[in-house]
C-alpha positions as CSV (number, residue, x, y, z in Angstrom):
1,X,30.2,33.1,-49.4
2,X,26.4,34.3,-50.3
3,X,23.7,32.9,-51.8
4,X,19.8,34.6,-52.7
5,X,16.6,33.6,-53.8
6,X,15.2,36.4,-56.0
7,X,11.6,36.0,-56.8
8,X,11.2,36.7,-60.4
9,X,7.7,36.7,-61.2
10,X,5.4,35.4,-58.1
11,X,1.9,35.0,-60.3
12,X,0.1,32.1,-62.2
13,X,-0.3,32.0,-66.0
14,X,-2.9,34.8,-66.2
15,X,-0.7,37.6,-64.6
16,X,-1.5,40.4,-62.6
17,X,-3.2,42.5,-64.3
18,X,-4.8,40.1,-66.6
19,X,-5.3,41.8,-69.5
20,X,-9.2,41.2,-70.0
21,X,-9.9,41.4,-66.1
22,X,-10.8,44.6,-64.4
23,X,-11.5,43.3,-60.5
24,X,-9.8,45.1,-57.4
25,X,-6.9,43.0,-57.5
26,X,-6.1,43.8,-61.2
27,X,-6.8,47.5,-60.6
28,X,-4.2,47.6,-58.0
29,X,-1.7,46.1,-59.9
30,X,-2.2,48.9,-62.6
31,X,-2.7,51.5,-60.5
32,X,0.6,50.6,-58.3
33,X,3.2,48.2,-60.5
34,X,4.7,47.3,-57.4
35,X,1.9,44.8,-57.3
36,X,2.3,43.4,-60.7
37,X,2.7,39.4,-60.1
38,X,4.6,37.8,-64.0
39,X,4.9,33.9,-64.3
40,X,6.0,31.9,-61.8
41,X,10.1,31.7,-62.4
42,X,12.8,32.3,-59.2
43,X,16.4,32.9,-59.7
44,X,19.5,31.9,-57.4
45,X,22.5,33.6,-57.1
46,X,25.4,31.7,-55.3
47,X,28.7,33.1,-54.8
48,X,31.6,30.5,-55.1
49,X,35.6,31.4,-54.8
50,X,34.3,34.8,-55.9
51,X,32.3,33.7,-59.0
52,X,28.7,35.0,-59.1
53,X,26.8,31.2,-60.5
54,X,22.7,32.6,-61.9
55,X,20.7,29.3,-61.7
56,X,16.4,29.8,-62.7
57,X,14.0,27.5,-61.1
58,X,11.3,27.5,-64.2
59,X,11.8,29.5,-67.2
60,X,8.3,31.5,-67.0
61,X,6.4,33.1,-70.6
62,X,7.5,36.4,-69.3
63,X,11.8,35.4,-69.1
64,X,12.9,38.6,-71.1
65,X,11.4,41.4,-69.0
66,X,12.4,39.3,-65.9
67,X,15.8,38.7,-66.6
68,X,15.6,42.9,-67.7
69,X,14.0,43.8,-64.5
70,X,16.4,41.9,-62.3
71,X,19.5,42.5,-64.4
72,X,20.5,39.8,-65.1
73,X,23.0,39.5,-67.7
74,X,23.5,35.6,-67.7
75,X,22.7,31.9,-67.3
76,X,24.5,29.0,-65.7
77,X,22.0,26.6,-65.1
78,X,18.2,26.2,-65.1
79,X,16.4,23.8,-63.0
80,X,12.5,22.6,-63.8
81,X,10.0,21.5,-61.3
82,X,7.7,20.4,-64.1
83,X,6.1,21.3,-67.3
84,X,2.9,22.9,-67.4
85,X,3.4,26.1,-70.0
86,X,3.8,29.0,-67.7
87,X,6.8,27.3,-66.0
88,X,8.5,26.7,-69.6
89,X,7.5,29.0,-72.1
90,X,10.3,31.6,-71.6
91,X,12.9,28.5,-72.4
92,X,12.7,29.9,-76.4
93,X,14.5,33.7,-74.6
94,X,17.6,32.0,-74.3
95,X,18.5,30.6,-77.5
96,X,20.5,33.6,-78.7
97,X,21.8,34.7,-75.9
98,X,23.8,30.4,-75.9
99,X,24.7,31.3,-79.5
100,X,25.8,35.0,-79.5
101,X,27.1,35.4,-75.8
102,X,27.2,31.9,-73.7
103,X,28.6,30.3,-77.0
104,X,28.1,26.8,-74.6
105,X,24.9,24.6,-73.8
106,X,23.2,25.5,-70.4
107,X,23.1,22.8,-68.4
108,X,19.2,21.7,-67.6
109,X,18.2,20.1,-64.7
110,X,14.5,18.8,-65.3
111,X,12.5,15.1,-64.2
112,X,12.2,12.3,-67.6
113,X,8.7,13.7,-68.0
114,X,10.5,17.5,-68.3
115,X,13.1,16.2,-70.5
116,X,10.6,14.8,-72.7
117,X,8.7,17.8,-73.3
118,X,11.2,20.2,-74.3
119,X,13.0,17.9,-76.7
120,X,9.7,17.8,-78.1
121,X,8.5,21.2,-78.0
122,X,12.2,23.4,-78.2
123,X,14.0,21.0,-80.7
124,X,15.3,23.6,-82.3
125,X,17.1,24.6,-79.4
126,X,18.3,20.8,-78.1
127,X,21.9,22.0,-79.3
128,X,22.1,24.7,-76.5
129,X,20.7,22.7,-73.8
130,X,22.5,20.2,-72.0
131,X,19.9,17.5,-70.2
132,X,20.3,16.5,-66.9
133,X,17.8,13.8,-65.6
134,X,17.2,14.5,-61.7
135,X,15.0,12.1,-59.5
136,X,13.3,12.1,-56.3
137,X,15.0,12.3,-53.3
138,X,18.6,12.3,-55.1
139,X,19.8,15.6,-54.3
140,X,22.6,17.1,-56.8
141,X,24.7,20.7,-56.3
142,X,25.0,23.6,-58.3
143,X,28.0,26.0,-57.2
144,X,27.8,25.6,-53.9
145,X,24.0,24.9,-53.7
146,X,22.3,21.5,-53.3
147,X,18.9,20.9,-54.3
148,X,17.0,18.1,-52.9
149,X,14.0,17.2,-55.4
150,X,10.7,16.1,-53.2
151,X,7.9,15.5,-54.8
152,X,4.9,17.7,-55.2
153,X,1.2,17.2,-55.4
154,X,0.0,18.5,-59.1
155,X,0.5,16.6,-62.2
156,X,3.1,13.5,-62.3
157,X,6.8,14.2,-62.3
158,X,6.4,17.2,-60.8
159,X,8.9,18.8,-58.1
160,X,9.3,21.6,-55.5
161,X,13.0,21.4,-54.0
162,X,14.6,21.6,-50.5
163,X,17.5,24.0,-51.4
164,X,20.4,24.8,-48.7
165,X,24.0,25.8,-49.1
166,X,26.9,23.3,-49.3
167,X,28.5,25.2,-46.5
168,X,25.6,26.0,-44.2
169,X,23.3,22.6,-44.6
170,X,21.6,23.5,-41.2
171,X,19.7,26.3,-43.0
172,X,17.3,25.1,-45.4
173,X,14.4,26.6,-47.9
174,X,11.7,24.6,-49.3
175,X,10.1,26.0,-52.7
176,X,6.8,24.3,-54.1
177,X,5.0,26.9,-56.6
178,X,2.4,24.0,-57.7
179,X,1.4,21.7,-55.4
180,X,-1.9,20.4,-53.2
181,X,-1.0,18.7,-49.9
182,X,2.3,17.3,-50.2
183,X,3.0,13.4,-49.9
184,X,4.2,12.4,-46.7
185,X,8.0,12.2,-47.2
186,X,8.0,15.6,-49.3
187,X,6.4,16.4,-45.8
188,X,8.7,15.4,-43.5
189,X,11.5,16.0,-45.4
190,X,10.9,20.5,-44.7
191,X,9.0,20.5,-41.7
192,X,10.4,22.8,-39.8
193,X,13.1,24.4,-42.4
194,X,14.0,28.0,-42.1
195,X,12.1,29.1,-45.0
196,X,9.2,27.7,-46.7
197,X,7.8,29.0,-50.3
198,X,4.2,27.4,-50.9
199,X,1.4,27.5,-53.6
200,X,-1.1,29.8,-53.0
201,X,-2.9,30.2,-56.4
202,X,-6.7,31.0,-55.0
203,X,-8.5,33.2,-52.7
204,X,-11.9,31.7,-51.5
205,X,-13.2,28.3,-53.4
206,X,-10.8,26.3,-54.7
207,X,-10.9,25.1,-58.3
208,X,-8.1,22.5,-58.5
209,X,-8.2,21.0,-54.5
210,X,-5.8,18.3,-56.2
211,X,-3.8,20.2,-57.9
212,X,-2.7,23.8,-56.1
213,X,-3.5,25.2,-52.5
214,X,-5.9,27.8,-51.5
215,X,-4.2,31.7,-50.0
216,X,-5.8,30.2,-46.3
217,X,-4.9,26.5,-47.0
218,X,-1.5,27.7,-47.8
219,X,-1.2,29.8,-44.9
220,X,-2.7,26.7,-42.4
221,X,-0.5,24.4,-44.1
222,X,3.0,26.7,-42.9
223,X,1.9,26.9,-39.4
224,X,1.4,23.0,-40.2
225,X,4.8,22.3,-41.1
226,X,6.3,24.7,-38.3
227,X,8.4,26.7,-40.7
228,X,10.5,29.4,-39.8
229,X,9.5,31.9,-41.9
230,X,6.5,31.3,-45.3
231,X,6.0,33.1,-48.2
232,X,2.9,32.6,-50.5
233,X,3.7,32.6,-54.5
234,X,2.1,31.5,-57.3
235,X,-0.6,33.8,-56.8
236,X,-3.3,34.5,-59.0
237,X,-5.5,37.4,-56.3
238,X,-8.0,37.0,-58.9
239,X,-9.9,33.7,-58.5
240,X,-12.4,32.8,-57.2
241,X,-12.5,35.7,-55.2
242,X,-10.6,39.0,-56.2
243,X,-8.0,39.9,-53.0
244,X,-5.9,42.9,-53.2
245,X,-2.6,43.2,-51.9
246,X,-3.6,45.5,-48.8
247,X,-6.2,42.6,-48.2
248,X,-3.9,40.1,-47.9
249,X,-1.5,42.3,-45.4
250,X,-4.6,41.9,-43.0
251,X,-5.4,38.5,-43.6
252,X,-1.7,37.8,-42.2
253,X,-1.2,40.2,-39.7
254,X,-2.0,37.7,-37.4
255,X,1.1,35.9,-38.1
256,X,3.4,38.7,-37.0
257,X,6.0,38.8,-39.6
258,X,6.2,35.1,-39.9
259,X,4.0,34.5,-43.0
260,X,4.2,37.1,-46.2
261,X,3.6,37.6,-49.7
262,X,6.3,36.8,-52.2
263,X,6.5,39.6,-54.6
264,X,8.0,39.9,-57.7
265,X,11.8,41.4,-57.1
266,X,11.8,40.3,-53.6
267,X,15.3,38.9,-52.7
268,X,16.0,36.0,-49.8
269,X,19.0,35.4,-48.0
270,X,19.6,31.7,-48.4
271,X,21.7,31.9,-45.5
272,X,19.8,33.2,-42.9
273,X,16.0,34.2,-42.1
C-alpha cells in the first residue's frame, strides 16, 4: 500500500526561466536547472493489490518533457481543476500514446465547464477520452485514492481537491494551484489537514487579488488554516517583484520546516508528513 504526490511542474504559464526575462529569479533558474519551475501539472501514484495506478491533476503545455523527466511511461486517469490554458494544453501529448500503446480512452475527470472546453478545443481526440462530470463536494475514488472536489476562488467551475487514501482517511492533502481566499466550506473542509498545497503565483503586489494568492498571503493563509505541513506552487518568482529561490528559503525560515517551496520533481508521501 503507497501512494505519492509528485510535483510535475510547480510554475505558472510563463515558466522559469521565461524565455524573454532576464531578472534574478530567471538567472537562477538557468544558471542552476534545479530551479526551473514548468506548468503547473502534479502526478499521483497509488499502489493497489500491487498495481502501480499514474493519475495527473492538470495536463500542463509542458506534458512531454514532464512525463520524460519523471519517467513516466503511462496514464490511467487525469483529473482537471479547471481550464485556463497552462492547466490543459499538454492534453494534445497523449493522443498517440491512447492509440499506439494504451489502445483504450483515459478516463477524465473534469467540472461541466472543463468538459465543455475540451470537447470543444481537442475534438479530435474525444475518441480517446472518456468524460467524467465531477461536482462539488461529491467526492469519487481512483485506485485506492478519493478526491474530494472543493471549490476554489479563480474563474467559475474551478477546483482544488482534498485527496487522502481509501485506507488511511485520517491523513489528508489539500491541493489548490489557482485560487484567492477560498469560500468558506472549501475552508473548513482542510483546515487542519496533514498537507496543504496553495497558490502562490506573486512576490510583492498582487495583480489578480481575486483570482491567485500572493508568496506572503499564501504563507499567512497556511498558518491560517493550521496545516500540518504547506507547500507553495504555482509560482511565477518573477512578478511583480523578482524572488530567487535562496530568497525565498529566508523568507520561510521562520517557519521551521513547516512551510516550503514545491519544486518541480519533488515527491510527497500521501501517507504520512
Amino acid at each position: 500500500m503507497s501512494a505519492y504526490l509528485k510535483f510535475l511542474g510547480t510554475g505558472t504559464s510563463t515558466g522559469v526561466p521565461a524565455f524573454y526575462c532576464d531578472c534574478p529569479a530567471c538567472k537562477e533558474a538557468i544558471e542552476h536547472p534545479q530551479h526551473a519551475r514548468g506548468g503547473p501539472s502534479v502526478l499521483i501514484q497509488s499502489e493497489l493489490e500491487s498495481v502501480q495506478f499514474n493519475t495527473l491533476i492538470d495536463t500542463a503545455q509542458e506534458l512531454r518533457q514532464q512525463l520524460l523527466d519523471a519517467n513516466v511511461t503511462s496514464v490511467d486517469a487525469i483529473i482537471y481543476t479547471h481550464e485556463h490554458n497552462d492547466h490543459v494544453a499538454g492534453l494534445g501529448t497523449l493522443e498517440y500514446y491512447v492509440r499506439l500503446k494504451r489502445k483504450q480512452s483515459i478516463p477524465v475527470y473534469a467540472g461541466a465547464s472543463v468538459i465543455t472546453y475540451l470537447k470543444s478545443h481537442f475534438d479530435f481526440m474525444e475518441d480517446c477520452l472518456e468524460f467524467n462530470e465531477i461536482k462539488a463536494f461529491e467526492q469519487f475514488e481512483l485506485a485506492g485514492i478519493t478526491y474530494l472536489p472543493l471549490p476554489a476562488t479563480h474563474n467559475p467551475g474551478c477546483f482544488g481537491f482534498l485527496i487522502s487514501h481509501s485506507y488511511s482517511n485520517e491523513f489528508k492533502c489539500a491541493y489548490f494551484p489557482d485560487t484567492s481566499r477560498l469560500p468558506k466550506e472549501s475552508e473548513d473542509a482542510i483546515r487542519g489537514a496533514d498537507i496543504i498545497i496553495l497558490d502562490a503565483t506573486f512576490n510583492g503586489d498582487n495583480w489578480m487579488p481575486k483570482k491567485h494568492l500572493s508568496i506572503d498571503d499564501a504563507i499567512n493563509y497556511l498558518v491560517e488554516l493550521e496545516c500540518k505541513q504547506g507547500y507553495l506552487t504555482h509560482l511565477s518568482m518573477t512578478y511583480d517583484t523578482p524572488i530567487t529561490v535562496g530568497e525565498l528559503a529566508q523568507k520561510l525560515e521562520i517557519h521551521h520546516g513547516k512551510i516550503k517551496t514545491a519544486s518541480d520533481g519533488l515527491r510527497i508521501n500521501l501517507l504520512s508528513c
